[in-house]
C-alpha positions in Angstrom: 32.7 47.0 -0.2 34.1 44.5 2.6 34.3 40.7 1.1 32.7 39.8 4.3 29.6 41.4 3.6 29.8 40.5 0.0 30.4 36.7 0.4 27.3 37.2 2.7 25.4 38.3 0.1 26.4 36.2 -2.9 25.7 32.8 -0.6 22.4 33.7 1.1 21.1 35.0 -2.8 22.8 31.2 -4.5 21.1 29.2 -1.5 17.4 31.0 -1.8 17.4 30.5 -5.4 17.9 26.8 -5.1 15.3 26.6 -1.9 12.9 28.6 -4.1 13.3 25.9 -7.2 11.4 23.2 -6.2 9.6 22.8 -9.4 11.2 20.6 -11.5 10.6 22.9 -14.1 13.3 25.2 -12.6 16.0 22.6 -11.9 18.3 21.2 -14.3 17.7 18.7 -16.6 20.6 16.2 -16.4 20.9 14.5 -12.8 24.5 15.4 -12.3 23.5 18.9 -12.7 20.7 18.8 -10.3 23.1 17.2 -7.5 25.6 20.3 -8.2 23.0 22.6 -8.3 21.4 20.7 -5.0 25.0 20.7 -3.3 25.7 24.1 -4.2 22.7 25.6 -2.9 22.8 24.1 0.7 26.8 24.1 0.7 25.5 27.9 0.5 23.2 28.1 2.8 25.6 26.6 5.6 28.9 28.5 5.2 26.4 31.3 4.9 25.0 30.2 9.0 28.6 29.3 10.0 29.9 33.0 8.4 27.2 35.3 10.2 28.2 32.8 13.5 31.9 33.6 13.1 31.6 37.2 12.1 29.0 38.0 15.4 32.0 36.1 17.2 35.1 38.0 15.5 33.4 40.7 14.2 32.1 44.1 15.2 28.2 43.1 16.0 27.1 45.9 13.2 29.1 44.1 10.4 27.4 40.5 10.7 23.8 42.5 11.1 24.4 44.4 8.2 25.3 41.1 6.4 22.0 39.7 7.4 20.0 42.3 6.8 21.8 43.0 3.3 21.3 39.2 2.8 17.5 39.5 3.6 17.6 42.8 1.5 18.9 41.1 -1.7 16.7 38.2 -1.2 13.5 40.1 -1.0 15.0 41.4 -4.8 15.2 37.9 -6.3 11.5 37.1 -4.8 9.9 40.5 -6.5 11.3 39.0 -9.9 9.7 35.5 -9.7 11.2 32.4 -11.1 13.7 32.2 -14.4 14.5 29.7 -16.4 18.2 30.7 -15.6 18.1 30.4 -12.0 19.7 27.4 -11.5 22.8 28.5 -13.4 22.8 32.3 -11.6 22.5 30.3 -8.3 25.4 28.2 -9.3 27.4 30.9 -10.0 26.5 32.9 -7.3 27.4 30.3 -4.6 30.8 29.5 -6.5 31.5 32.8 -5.8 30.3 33.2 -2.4 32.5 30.3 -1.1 35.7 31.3 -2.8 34.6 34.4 -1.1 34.0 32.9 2.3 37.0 30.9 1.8 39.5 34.4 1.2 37.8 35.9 4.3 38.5 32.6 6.5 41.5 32.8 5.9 43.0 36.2 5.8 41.4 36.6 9.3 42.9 33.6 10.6 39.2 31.9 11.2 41.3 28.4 11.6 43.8 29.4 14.0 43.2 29.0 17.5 
């Protein structure tokens, strides 16, 4: 499986999860927490927009599409299930690994050399 796609994937899942816990019920306890979990989740989401951006722009068009509809995909999964009580710490997790994800595909590709 390409990192591409799976960075893709682990950020759009990390940045719905926090979007869908609005509750307060669903979100951490302990402030701090909440901020991470609030940074996390929208750190997510944008590296998710600015990887799809880059990969339409370095990319083959099919692998960027396939990202989004994978992301859209794996999305639809974590909707079918419904809220957890362990969301906030999957999404955590998830969008931890999604950036050191994005971050190894940036720059093996050379996304910061122009």
């Amino acid at each position: 499986m390409d990192v591409y796609f799976l960075a893709l994937i682990l950020l759009s899942v990390g940045a719905f999860i926090e979007a869908r816990c609005s509750t307060p019920g669903l979100r951490p306890e302990d402030d701090q927490a909440d901020r991470a979990f609030r940074f996390l989740g929208r750190s997510a989401f944008g590296i998710w927009l600015f990887l799809l951006a880059w990969g339409f722009w370095q990319l083959a068009w099919w692998q960027p599409l396939a990202g989004l509809v994978g992301s859209l995909a794996a999305n639809a999964l974590v909707l079918q299930y419904g809220a957890r009580p362990f969301w906030p710490g999957v999404s955590m997790g998830l969008s931890l690994a999604g950036l050191f994800a994005a971050s190894w595909v940036l720059t093996r590709d050379g996304a910061f050399s122009f």
